[in-house]
TORNU-195660 format. One record per residue (C-alpha): residue in one letter; x, y, z. Coordinates in nm, 3 decimals, padded with zeros to 5 digits. Each point is the difference from the previous one (the first is absolute). Layout:
N
<site "A" <X Y Z>>
...
# end
This chain:
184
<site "X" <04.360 -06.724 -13.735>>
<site "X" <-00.067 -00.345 00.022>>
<site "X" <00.165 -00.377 00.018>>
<site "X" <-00.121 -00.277 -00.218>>
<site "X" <00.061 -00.208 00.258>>
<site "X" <00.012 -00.008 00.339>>
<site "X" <00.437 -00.008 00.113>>
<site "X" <-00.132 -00.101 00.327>>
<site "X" <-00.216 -00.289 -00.052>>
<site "X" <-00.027 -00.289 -00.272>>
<site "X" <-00.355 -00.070 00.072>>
<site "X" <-00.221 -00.204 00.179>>
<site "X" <00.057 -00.353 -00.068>>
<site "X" <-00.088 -00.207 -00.226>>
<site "X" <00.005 00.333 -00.222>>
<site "X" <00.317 00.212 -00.103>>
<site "X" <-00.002 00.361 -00.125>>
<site "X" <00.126 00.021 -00.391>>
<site "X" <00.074 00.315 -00.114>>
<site "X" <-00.068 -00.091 -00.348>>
<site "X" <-00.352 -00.067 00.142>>
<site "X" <-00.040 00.365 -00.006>>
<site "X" <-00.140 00.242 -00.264>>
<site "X" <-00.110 00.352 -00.065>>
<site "X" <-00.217 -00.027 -00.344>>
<site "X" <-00.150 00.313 -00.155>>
<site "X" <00.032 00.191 00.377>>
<site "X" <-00.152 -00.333 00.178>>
<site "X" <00.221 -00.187 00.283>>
<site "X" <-00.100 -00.394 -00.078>>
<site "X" <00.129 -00.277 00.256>>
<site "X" <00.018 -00.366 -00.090>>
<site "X" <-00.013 -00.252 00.152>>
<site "X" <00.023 -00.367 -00.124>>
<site "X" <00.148 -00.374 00.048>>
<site "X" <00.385 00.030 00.001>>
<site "X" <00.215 00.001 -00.314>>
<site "X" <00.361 -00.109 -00.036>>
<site "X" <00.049 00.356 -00.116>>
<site "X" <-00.140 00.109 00.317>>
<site "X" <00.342 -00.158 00.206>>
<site "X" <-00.226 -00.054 00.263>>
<site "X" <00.224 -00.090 00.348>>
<site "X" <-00.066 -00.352 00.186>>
<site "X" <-00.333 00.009 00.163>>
<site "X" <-00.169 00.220 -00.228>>
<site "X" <-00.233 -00.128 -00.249>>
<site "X" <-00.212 00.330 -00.134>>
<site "X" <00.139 00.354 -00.153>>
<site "X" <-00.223 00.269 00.115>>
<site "X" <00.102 00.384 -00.038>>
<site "X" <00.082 00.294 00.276>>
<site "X" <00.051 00.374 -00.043>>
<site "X" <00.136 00.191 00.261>>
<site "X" <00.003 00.368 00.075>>
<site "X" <00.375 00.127 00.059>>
<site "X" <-00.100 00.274 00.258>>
<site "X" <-00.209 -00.062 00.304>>
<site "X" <-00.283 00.201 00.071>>
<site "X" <-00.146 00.069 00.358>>
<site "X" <-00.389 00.153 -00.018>>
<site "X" <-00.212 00.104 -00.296>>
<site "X" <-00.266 -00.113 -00.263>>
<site "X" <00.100 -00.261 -00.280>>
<site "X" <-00.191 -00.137 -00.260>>
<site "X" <-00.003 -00.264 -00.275>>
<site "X" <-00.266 -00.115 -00.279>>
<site "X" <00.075 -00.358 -00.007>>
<site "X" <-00.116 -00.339 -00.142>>
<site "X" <00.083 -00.287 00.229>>
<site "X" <00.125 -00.271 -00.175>>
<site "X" <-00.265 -00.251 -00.051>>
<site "X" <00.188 -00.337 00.204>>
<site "X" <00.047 -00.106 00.378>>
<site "X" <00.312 00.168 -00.056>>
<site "X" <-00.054 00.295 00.233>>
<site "X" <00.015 00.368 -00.167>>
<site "X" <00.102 00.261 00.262>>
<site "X" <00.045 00.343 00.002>>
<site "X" <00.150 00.076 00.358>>
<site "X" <00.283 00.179 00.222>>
<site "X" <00.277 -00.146 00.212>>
<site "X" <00.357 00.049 00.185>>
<site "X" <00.172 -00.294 00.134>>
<site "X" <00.349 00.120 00.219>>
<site "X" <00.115 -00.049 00.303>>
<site "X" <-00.216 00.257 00.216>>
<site "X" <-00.344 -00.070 -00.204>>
<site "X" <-00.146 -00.209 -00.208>>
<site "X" <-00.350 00.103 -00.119>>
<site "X" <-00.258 -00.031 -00.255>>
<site "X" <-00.319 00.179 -00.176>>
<site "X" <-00.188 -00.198 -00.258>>
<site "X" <-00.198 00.182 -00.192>>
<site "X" <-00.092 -00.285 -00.160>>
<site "X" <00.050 -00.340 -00.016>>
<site "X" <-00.117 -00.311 -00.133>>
<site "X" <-00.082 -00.317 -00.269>>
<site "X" <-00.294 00.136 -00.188>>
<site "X" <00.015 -00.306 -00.205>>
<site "X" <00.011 -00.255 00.287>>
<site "X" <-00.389 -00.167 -00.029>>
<site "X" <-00.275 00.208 00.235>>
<site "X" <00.295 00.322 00.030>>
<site "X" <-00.071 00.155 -00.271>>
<site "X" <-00.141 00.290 00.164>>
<site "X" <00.222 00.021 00.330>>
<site "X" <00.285 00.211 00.101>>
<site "X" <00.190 -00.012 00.336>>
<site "X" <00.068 00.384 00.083>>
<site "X" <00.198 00.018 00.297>>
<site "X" <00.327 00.108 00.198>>
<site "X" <00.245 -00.194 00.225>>
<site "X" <00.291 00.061 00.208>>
<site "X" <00.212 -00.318 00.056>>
<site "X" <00.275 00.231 00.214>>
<site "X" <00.008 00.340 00.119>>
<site "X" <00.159 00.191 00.271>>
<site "X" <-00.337 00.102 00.127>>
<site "X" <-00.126 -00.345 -00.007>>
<site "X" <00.119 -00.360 00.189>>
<site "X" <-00.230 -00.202 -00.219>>
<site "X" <-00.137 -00.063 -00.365>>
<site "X" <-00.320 00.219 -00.026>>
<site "X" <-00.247 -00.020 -00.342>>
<site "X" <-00.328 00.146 -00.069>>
<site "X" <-00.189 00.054 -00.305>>
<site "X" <-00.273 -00.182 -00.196>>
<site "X" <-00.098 -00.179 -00.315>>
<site "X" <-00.168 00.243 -00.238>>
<site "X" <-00.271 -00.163 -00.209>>
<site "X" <-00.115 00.125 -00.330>>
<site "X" <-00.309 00.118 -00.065>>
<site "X" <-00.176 -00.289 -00.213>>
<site "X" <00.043 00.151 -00.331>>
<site "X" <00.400 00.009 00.014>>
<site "X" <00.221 -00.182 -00.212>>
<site "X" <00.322 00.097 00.214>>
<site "X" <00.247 -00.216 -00.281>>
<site "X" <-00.184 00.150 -00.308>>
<site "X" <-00.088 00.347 00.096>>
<site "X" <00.225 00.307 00.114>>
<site "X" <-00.056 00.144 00.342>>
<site "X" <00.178 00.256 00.196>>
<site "X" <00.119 -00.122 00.337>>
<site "X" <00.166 00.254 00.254>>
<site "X" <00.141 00.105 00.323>>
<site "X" <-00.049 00.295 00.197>>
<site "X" <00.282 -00.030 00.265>>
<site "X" <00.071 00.288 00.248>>
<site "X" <00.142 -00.020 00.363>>
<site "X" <-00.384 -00.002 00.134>>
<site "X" <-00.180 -00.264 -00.220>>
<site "X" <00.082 -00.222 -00.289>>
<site "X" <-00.335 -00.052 -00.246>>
<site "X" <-00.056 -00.225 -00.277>>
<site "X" <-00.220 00.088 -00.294>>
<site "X" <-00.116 -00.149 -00.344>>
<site "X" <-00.101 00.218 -00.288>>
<site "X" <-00.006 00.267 00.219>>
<site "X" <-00.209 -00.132 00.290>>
<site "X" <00.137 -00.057 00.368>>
<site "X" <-00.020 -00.398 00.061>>
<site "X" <00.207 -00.029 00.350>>
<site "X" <00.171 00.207 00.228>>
<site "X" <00.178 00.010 00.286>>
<site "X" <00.183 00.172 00.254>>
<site "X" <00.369 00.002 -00.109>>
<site "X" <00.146 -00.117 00.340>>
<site "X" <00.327 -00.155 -00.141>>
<site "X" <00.079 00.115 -00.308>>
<site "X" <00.213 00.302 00.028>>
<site "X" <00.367 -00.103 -00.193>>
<site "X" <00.032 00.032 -00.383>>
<site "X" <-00.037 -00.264 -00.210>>
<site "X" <00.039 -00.137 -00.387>>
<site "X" <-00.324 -00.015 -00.229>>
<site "X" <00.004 -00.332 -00.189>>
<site "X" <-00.230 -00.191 -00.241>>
<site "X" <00.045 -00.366 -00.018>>
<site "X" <-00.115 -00.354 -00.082>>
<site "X" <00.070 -00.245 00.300>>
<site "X" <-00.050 -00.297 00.063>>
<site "X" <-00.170 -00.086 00.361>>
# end
């Protein structure tokens, strides 16, 4: 059901997706991420190895859910949806972002974007960064992040509680679930 790796794209430089990166320990997905390795046969340009996983199938609509830690660097965690082709190329984030850059600890982007679409001549985005309630340690404590996506609306929620939503204007064409650490 799923790619541990992305066969479409390396990774946003300076960081390259390494398979061996990727784990499942005692029912637990774990992503590293870390300074380059000569084991990691990183290609010119790249400097990091970070980690990607990669649904096979595409999904269009419906409610998706992950308990997650994000990993505790600048090196953004993201738990998110996208299809990049030649008629579309669009994107849900359920997540994203560097809980362990200094004064982020608590912040999430949440949003969607549509860099090409039939429908649309132009690069639209909307969305918003999500701040933790005070007491969160996003890197050190699991949470359950989700999407509610139908042809009407598409809704964010944490632990079970709506934190944006928004008219789903755009976002009407299947597309891969991913988790991944990027670089940005």
């Amino acid at each position: 059901k799923w790619f541990d790796y992305d066969p479409k794209w390396l990774g946003r430089k300076p960081a390259y997706f390494v398979r061996d990166n990727i784990s499942v320990v005692e029912g637990e997905l774990h992503m590293l991420s870390r300074l380059g390795r000569a084991e990691d046969k990183l290609p010119k340009g790249y400097r990091y190895s970070t980690a990607a996983v990669k649904s096979k199938a595409a999904v269009k609509y419906g409610y998706f859910e992950v308990m997650c830690k994000p990993i505790n660097s600048s090196i953004t965690s993201a738990f998110w949806f996208y299809k990049a082709n030649s008629e579309a190329h669009t994107e849900i984030d359920v997540f994203e972002g560097g809980v362990g850059e200094p004064g982020k600890h608590n912040d999430l982007l949440m949003a969607a974007h549509v860099f090409k679409s039939p429908d649309l001549d132009k690069y639209d985005a909307w969305g918003e960064t999500w701040k933790a309630p005070k007491n969160y340690n996003l890197a050190d404590e699991y949470h359950i992040y989700a999407l509610d996506w139908n042809k009407d609306r598409i809704t964010w929620l944490v632990d079970n509680k709506v934190v944006y939503s928004q008219k789903n204007v755009h976002l009407h064409y299947p597309l891969n679930m991913m988790f991944s650490s990027e670089t940005m």
